[in-house]
Structure formats: structure tokens, C-alpha cells
N, C-alpha and C positions, 0 to 999 in steps of 0.2 A: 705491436704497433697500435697506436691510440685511435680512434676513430675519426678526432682531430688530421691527424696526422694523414690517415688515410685519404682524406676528404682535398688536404692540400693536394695530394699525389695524383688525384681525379681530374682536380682543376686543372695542375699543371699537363697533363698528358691532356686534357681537353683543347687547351689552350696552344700545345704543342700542334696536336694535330690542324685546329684552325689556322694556323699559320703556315702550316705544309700546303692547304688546301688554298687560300685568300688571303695573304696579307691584308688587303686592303679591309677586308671583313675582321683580323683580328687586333687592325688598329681600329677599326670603331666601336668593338668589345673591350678595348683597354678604357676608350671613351667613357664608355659605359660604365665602368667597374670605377670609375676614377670621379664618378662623377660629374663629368663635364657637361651634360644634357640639361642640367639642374634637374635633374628627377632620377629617382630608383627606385625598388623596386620595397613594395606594400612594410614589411618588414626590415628595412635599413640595410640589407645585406643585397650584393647581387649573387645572383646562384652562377654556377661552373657555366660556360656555355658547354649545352646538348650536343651529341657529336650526331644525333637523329633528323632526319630533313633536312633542308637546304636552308641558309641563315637570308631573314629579313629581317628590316630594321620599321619598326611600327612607329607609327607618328597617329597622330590629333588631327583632326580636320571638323570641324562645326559639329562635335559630338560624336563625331565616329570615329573607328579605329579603319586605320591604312597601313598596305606595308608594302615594299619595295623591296626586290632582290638586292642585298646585303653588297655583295661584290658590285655591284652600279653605283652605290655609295661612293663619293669621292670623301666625303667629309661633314662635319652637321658644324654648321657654324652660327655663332651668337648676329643676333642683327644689328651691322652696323649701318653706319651714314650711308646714302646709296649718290648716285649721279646720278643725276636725271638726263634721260636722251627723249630731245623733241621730237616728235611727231610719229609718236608711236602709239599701243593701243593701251587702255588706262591701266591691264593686267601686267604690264612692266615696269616693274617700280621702278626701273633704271640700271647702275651696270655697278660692279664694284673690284676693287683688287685681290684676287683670290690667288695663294703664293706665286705673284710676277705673271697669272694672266687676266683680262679683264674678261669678267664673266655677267650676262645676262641675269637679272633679279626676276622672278615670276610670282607675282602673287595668287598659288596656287588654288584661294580661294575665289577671285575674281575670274581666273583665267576657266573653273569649273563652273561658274555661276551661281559659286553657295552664297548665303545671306554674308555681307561685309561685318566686319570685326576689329576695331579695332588693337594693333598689333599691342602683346603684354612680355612682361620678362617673360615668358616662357616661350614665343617666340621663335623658330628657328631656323635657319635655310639651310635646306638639304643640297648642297652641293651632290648632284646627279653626271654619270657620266654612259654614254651609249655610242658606239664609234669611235666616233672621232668630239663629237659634240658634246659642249658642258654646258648646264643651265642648273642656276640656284634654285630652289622651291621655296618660299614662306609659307611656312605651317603652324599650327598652333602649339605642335611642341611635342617632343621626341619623348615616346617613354621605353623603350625597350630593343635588343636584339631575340629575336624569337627563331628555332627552327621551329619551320614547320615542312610535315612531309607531305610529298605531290599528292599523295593519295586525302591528303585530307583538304587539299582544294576543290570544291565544287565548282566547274564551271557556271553553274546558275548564281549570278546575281541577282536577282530580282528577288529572292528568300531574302536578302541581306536590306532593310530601309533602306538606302542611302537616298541620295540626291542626285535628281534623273541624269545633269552634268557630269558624274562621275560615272556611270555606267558604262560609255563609248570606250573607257580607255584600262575598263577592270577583266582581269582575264578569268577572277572567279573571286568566290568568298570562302573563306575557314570559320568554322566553328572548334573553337579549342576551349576547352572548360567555361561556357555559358559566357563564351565572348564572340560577337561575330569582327571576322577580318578581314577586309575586302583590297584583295589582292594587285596591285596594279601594273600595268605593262608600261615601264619606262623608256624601251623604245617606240611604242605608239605615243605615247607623250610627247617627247621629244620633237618626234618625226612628221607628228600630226601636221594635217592642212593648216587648222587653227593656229598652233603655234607658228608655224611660216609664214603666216600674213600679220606678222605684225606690227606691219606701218599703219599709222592712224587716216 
């Protein structure tokens, strides 16, 4: 058997098992592999997803890296037209059709109080899902599914720069080959006070 060959057989049992584990994780590795993020990875190729750690899906925010547990992912989708709902707070961009339900816009940078940006093709909302509740994210743009394992989250944020906004709702940071990744808790997002007041 060719080394080629081999390398298929890794993938496909990798990709076997991620589907046993999280469908919903190994349609956003198909994403990935398919190029739909508009980005991949340094070399043109995506690698096998790791069957090591738990899968997140890392994104872009004002120069940092973020990630989110993979399975809360409902979907990363491109930025369309939004509706705009009066008299709410400016971090809601508005609401949009996400397949047959009307789903909440968040401009994740607004709603953290990073410096504004305006939005570029790269662009994306993370369609997020925790209970029962779904809310879109604008980010600055999806680059990767990553495991990573529990043991290499550090709860200490504060080693990580980020932007003090982000801190309340990060449960730790990863350092994975001279990259720091700062972890986030999607049901304290969600759930949070801030987000439930957001009538203007």
C-alpha cells in the first residue's frame, strides 16, 4: 500500500470517527475541506481532522485568534443583507433568514467593545447554538477546525493580550505551536446579562 494511499485511509477513519462523535462538527470539517470559509490552510491542502482533543472552530477577531466548541457551531455563513429591528442596541446588526428560522445578527466586535472595522469578504457569521437559543456572530473571518486537548487550556487569560471585553466570557487560553488561543464560553455569551438587554 502507497503512502498516498495510506494517508486516504487515516483521513477517512478520521473523518468516520468525527461523524460518530458530532455530525454537526463533521459538516463544518467538510466546510473546511471544501473550502467554503474562503481560507485554508498555509499550504493549499487541509490536513485529516485529529481524532486528539475536543474540536473547535477558530476565527479572527481584531488580530486574535478565538475558538469555540465545534459542536455549538450550527454553521459559518457568508454576510448577507441583514433586517434591521428598531430600537435595539447598535451591537445588533439586525435579524436574517437562517434555513426557515429568523435568527439575531451580533456584531461580535461591537457587542465585546473591540475597536470598529469595517465588515470585508472575509467576513463571517457564526451561526452559534446553546439550548435552545441561536444567535449569528460577525467575525472577521474563520480560519480553521482545530483539536485541541483540555489539558492544554489554561485557565489564565490574562498571559493571553486580548481586549479586556473579551476576558468576562473566555474560560482560558491554548498555546499550540507559538499561537496563543483564547478559548470562549458560548453559553456565557449567549446567556449573558449584556446580551439580554438588548433593547436600546
Amino acid at each position: 500500500m502507497s503512502s498516498e494511499d495510506q494517508k486516504k485511509r487515516e483521513a477517512f477513519a478520521a473523518i468516520q470517527q468525527l461523524i460518530s462523535q458530532s455530525p454537526s462538527v463533521a459538516a463544518l470539517q467538510l466546510q473546511l475541506a471544501q473550502g467554503q470559509f474562503g481560507v485554508g490552510s498555509p499550504d493549499g491542502e487541509n490536513p485529516p481532522p485529529a481524532a486528539i482533543g475536543e474540536q473547535y472552530l477558530v476565527f479572527s477577531l481584531a488580530d486574535h485568534e478565538l475558538a469555540v466548541k465545534a459542536e455549538l457551531v450550527q454553521g459559518v455563513e457568508r454576510l448577507v443583507e441583514l433586517t434591521p429591528v428598531p430600537n435595539v442596541v447598535s451591537w445588533v446588526k439586525g435579524v436574517m433568514n437562517l434555513r426557515g428560522s429568523i435568527v439575531s445578527v451580533v456584531d461580535l466586535r461591537m457587542f465585546l467593545g473591540v475597536e470598529q472595522m469595517a465588515y470585508t469578504p472575509r467576513t463571517r457569521l457564526l451561526s452559534l447554538q446553546s439550548n435552545e437559543m441561536v444567535i449569528c456572530l460577525a467575525v472577521d473571518g474563520v480560519s480553521e477546525m482545530l483539536p485541541i486537548p483540555a489539558s492544554a487550556i489554561n485557565g489564565n487569560v490574562r498571559q493571553a493580550t486580548i481586549p479586556s471585553g473579551v476576558a468576562p466570557y473566555a474560560t482560558g487560553s491554548a498555546v499550540l505551536a507559538n499561537r496563543v488561543i483564547v478559548v470562549l464560553d458560548v453559553a456565557h455569551i449567549l446567556f449573558s446579562e449584556k446580551m439580554q438587554r438588548y433593547k436600546a
